[in-house]
C-alpha positions as CSV (number, residue, x, y, z in Angstrom):
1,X,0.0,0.0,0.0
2,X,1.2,3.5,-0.6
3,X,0.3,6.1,1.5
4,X,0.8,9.6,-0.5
5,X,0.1,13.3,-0.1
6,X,-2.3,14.6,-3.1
7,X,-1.9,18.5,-3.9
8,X,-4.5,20.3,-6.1
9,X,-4.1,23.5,-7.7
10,X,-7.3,25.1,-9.4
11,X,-7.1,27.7,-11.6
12,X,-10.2,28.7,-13.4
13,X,-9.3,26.9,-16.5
14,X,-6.1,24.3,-15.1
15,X,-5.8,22.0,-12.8
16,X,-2.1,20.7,-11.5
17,X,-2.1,17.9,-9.6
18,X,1.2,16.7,-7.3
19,X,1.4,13.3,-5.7
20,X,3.6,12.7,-3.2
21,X,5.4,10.1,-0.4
22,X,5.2,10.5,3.1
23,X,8.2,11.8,3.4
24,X,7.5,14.0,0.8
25,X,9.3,11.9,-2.3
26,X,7.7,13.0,-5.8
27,X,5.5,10.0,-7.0
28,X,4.0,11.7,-10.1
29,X,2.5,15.1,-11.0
30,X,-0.5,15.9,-13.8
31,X,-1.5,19.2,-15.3
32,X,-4.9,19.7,-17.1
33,X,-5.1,22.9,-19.5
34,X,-8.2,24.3,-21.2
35,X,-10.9,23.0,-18.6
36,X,-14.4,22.8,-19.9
37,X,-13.0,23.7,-23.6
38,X,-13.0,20.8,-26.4
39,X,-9.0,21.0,-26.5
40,X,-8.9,20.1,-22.6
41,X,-5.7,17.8,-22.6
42,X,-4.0,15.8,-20.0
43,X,-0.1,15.3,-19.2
44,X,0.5,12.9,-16.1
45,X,4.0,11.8,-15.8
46,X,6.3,10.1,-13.1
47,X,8.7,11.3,-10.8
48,X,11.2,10.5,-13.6
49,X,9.1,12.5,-15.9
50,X,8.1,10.0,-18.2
51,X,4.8,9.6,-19.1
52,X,1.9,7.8,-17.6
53,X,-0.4,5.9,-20.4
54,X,-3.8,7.1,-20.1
55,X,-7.1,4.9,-19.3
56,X,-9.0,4.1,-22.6
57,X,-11.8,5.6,-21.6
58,X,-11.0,8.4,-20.3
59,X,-12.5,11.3,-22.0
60,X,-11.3,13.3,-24.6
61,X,-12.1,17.1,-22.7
62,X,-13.0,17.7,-19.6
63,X,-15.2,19.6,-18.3
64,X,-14.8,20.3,-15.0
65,X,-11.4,20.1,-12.3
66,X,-13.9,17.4,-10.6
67,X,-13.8,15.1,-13.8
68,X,-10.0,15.6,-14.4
69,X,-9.1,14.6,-10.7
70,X,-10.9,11.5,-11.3
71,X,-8.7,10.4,-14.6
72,X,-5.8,11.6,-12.7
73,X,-6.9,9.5,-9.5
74,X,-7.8,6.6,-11.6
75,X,-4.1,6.7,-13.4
76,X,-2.2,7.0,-9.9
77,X,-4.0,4.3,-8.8
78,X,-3.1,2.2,-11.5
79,X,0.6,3.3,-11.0
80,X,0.6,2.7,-7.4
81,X,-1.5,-0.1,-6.5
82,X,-3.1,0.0,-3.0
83,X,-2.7,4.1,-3.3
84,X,-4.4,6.0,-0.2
85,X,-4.4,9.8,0.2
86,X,-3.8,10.2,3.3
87,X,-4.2,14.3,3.1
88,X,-4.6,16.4,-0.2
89,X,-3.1,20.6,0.2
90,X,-4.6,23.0,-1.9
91,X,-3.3,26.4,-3.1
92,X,-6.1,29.0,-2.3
93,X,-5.0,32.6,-3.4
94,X,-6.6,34.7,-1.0
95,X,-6.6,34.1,3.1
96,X,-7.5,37.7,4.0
97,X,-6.5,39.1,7.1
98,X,-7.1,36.2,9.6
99,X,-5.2,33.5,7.7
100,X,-1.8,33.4,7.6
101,X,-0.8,29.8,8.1
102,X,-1.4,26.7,6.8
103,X,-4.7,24.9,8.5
104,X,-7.1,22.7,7.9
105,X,-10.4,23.4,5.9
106,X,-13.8,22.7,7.9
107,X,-17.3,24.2,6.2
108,X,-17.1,27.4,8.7
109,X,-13.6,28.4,7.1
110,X,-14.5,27.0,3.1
111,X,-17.6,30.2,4.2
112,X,-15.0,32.5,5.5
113,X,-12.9,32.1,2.1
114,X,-16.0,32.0,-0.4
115,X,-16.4,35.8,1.5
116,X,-13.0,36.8,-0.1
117,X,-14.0,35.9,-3.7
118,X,-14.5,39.2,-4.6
119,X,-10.8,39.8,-3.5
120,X,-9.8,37.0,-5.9
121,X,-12.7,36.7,-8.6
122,X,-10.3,34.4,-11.2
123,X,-9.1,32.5,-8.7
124,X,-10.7,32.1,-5.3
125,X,-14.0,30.4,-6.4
126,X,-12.0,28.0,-8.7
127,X,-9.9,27.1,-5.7
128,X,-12.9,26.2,-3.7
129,X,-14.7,24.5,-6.1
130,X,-10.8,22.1,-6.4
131,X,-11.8,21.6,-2.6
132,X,-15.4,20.8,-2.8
133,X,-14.2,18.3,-5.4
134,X,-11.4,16.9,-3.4
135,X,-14.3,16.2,-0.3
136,X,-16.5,14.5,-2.8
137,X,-13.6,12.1,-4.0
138,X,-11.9,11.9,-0.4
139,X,-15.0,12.1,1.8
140,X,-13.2,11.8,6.0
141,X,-9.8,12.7,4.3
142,X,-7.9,16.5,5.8
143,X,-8.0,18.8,3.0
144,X,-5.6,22.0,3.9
145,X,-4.8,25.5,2.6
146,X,-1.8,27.3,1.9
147,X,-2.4,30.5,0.9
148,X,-0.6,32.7,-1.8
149,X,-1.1,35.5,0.5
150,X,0.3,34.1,3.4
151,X,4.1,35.0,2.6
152,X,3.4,38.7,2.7
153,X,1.5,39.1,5.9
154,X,4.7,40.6,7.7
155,X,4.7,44.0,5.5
156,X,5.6,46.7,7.1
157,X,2.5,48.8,7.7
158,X,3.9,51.5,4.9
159,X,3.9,48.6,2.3
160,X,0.7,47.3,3.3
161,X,-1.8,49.9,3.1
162,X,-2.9,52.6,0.5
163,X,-4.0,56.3,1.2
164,X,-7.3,55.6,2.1
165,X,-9.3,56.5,5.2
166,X,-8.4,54.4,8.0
167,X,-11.9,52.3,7.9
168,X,-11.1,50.6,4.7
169,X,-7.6,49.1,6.0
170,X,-9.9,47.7,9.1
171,X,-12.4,45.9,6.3
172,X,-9.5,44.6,4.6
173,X,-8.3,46.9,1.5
174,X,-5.1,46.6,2.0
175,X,-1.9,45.4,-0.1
176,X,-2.3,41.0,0.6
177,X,0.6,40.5,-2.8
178,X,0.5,36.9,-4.0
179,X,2.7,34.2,-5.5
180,X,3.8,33.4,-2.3
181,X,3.7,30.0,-2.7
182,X,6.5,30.4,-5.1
183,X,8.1,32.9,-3.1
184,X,7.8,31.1,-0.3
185,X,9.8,28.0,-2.6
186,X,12.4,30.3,-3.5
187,X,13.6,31.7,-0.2
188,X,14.0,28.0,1.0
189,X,16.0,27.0,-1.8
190,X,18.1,29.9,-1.1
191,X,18.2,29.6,2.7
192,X,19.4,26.2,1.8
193,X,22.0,26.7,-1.1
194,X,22.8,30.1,-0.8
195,X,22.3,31.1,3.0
196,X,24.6,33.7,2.8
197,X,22.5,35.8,0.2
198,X,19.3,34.3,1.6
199,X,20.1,36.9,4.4
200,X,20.3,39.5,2.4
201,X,18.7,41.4,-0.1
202,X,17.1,39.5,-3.4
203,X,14.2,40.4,-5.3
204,X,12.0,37.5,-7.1
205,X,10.6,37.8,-10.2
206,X,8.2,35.7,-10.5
207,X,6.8,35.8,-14.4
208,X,4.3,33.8,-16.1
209,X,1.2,34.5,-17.3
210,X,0.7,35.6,-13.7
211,X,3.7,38.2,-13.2
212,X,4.6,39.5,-9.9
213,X,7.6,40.7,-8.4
214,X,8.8,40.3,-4.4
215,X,11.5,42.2,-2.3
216,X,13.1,39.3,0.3
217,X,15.5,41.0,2.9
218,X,16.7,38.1,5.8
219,X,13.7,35.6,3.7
220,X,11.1,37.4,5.2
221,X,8.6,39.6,2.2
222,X,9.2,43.4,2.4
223,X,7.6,44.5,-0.4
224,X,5.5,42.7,-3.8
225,X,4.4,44.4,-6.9
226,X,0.7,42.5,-6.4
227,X,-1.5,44.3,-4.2
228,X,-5.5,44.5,-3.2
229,X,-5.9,42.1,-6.2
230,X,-3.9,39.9,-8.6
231,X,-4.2,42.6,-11.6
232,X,-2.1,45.1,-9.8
233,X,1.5,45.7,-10.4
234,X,3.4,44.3,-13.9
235,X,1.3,43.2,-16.9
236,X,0.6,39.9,-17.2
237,X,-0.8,37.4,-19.7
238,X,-4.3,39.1,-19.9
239,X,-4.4,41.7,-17.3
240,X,-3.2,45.0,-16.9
241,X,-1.1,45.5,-13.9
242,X,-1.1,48.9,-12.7
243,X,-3.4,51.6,-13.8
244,X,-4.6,55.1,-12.9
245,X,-7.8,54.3,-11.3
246,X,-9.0,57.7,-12.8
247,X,-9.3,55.1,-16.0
248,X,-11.9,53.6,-14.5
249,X,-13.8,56.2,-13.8
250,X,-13.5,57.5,-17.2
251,X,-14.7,53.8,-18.5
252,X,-17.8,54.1,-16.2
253,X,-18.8,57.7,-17.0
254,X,-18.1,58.0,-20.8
255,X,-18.3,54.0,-22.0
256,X,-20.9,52.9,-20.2
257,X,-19.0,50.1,-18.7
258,X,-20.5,48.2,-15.5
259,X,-18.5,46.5,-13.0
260,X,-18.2,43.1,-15.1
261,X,-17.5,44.7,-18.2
262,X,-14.4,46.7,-16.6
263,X,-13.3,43.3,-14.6
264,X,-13.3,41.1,-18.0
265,X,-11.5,44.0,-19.4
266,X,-8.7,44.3,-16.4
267,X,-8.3,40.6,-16.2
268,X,-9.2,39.1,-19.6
269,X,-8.7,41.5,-22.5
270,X,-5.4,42.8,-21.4
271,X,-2.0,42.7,-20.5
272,X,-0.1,41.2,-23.4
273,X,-2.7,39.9,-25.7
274,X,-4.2,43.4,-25.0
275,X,-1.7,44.9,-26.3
276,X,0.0,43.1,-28.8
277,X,-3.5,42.0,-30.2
278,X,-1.7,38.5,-31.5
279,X,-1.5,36.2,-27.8
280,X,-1.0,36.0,-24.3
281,X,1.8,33.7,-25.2
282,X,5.4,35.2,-24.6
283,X,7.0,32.5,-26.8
284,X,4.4,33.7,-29.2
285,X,5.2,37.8,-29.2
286,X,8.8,36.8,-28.9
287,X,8.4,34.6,-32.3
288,X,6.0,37.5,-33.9
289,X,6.7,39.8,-36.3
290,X,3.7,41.8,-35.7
291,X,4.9,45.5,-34.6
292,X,2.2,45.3,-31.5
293,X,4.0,42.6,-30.2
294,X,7.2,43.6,-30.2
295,X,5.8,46.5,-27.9
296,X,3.7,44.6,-25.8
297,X,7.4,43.3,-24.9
298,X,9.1,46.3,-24.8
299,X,6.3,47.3,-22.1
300,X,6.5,43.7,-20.1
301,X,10.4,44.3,-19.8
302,X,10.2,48.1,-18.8
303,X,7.9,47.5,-16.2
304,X,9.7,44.7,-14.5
305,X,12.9,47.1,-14.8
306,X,10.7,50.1,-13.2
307,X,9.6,47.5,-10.3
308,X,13.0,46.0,-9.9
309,X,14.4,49.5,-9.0
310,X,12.0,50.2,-6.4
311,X,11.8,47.0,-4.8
312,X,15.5,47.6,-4.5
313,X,14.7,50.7,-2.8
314,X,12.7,49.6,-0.5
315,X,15.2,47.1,0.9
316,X,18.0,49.9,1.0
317,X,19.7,48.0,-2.1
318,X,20.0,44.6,-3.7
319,X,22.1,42.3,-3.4
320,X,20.3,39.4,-5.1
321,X,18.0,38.6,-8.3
322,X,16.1,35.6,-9.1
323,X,14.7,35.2,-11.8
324,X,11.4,32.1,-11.9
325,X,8.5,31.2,-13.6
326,X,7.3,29.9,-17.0
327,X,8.9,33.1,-18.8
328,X,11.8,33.8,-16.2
329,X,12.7,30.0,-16.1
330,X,12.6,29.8,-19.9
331,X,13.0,32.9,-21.7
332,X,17.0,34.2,-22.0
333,X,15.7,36.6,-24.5
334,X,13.0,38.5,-21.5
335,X,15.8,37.8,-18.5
336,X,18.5,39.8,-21.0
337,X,15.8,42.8,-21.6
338,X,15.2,43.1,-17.8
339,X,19.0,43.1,-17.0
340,X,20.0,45.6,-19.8
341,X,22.0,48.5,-19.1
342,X,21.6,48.1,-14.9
343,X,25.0,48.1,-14.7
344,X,24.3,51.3,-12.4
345,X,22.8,48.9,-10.0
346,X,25.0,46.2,-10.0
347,X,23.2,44.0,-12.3
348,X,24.5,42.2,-15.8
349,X,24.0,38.9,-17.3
350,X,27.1,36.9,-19.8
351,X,25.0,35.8,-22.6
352,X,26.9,32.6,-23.4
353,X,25.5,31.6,-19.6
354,X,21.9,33.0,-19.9
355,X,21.4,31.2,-23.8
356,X,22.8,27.6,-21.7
357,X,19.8,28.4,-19.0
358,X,23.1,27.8,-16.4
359,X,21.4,28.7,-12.8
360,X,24.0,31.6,-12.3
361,X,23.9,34.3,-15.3
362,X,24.7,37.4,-13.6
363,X,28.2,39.4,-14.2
364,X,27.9,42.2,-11.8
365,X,28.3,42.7,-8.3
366,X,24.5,41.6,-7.5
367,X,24.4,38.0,-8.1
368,X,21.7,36.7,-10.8
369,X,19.8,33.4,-10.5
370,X,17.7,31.1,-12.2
371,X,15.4,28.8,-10.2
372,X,12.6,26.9,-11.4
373,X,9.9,27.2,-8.5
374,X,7.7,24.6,-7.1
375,X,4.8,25.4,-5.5
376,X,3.8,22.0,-5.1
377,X,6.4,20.7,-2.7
378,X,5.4,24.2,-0.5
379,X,2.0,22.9,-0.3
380,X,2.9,19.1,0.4
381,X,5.4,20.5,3.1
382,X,2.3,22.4,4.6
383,X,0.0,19.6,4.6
384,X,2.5,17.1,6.0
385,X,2.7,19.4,8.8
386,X,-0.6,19.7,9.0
387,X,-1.4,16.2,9.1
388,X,1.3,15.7,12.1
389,X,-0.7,18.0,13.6
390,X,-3.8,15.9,13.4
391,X,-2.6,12.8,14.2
392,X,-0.8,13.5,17.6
């Protein structure tokens, strides 16, 4: 019999799926794109990476994260004979103000977190809807949250709030940041590789689809480019990042845009495939010869460079980069444009060492990294713990 760890992570339109040992070992991990689409795939593979043959009747789409866990379930199972879940860990985005810790979901905190959905609109119902399907399949088995907003709770209260009267700080309007799963990934990887710099000062640039940005000083999050929600800060795949507010306004006023019209806007229409008007894919805009998308680009790598320098600020200097993520861990061509002429902070990549993805690229006096992030090992880690917890 193997007893394993299951971790689920819902997006509104994916589904990753880790499975893990007791002693945290990686047994396999699956990743579902294009939920509820036709062209919903399925890649399941081992801990080697190769991959795991599919049942023959599984279907060809799926249409909901509950049907995908089942195929992915069923091909574990078939893998590991005798498998039990003894716990499954799920990523929810948003914990608000009262959650900063891993803990274990009951149906008066799954009501507490539905109440932050309209913190997290993209994200929080489709991690909820990953747990209600996780009881369903699991019924008696702990199901446990890390929160992407947990890594950031320590902000100082300058980098936590905005200029608003004091009321809306005590509702909640306040700076959360997110990613911190990943975040929270990196800084142990340095703590344990690179302790010296781990006490330090490094900024994380976090940069997929979902981009955000992080200022580390001693591990501990000083500062993130993500704030109320996940469209602040850089732009990402499809949303905006920062804008003037006064935007809005004008939207309402002279468009005639509602509140779902402006949100699809912000977090769907925008952001690279916005602008470039071609994809939200980088590999795509970096391929393209379509003049939009060279300056959706040129607008991606300038804003990370604006961010970088005040991130820097705020720790009193820098000592550190990493770059992660599905564009920072894979695109030599982005991590060059962010790096360019920051000679004047101590920052430079050799090319020959950033084309060969080697883990250190930097030339300068502020060390540059590479590290592929995994924020499924931060949420087995957290429900391991969890469990322990349980079971004394």
């Amino acid at each position: 019999m193997t007893r394993a760890i299951l971790t689920l992570n819902s997006g509104s339109s994916s589904l990753k799926l880790g499975l893990f040992s007791e002693t945290l070992e990686t047994l396999a991990m699956a990743h579902v794109d294009r939920i509820g689409r036709r062209e919903a795939a399925m890649q399941i593979k081992d801990a080697a990476g190769k991959p795991l043959p599919m049942p023959e009747h599984a279907p060809n789409a799926f249409k909901t994260n509950g049907a995908a866990l089942r195929t992915a379930l069923e091909v574990f199972q078939a893998d590991f004979p005798g498998l039990e879940v003894v716990a499954v860990g799920h990523r929810v985005v948003h914990g608000g103000v009262n959650h900063a810790a891993p803990l274990r979901l009951t149906e008066e905190i799954m009501k507490d977190l539905a109440r932050l959905a309209p913190f997290a609109p993209l994200h929080q119902p489709h991690n909820l809807a990953g747990v209600r399907a996780s009881v369903d399949t699991f019924p008696g088995v702990p199901n446990i949250a890390c929160f992407d907003t947990a890594f950031h709770r320590g902000h100082p209260f300058v980098n936590d709030t905005y200029a608003l009267p004091h009321r809306y700080y005590e509702k909640g309007i306040r700076r959360y940041g997110f990613h911190g799963l990943s975040y929270d990934y990196i800084s142990g990887e340095l703590a344990r590789t690179e302790p010296e710099l781990a006490a330090g000062r490094v900024v994380v640039a976090h940069l997929g689809s979902g981009a955000s940005m992080c200022a580390i000083r001693g591990g501990r999050s000083i500062e993130s480019t993500m704030g109320f929600s996940a469209v602040d800060g850089l732009p990402m795949g499809t949303r905006t990042g920062q804008i003037d507010p006064g935007i809005l306004m004008y939207l309402m006023d002279e468009e005639g845009m509602d509140s779902h019209q402006i949100s699809d806007l912000l977090y769907k229409e925008s952001g690279l495939l916005g602008m470039s008007g071609v994809s939200n894919d980088m590999r795509t805009l970096e391929a393209s010869e379509e003049p939009h998308a060279a300056e959706a680009v040129d607008y991606f790598t300038y804003r990370i460079r604006r961010e970088l320098a005040g991130l820097a600020a705020a720790m009193g200097g820098i000592d550190g980069l990493v770059f992660c993520g599905g564009i920072g861990e894979n695109s030599p061509h982005i991590r060059a444009r962010v790096c360019e002429d920051l000679g004047w902070l101590g920052i430079g990549v050799d090319p020959i060492r950033n084309l060969a993805h080697e883990r250190e690229i930097g030339t300068g006096k502020v060390r540059v990294l590479v590290i592929p992030t995994n924020e499924e090992i931060v949420i087995a880690r957290a429900a391991q713990a969890v469990l322990a917890t349980i079971e004394d």
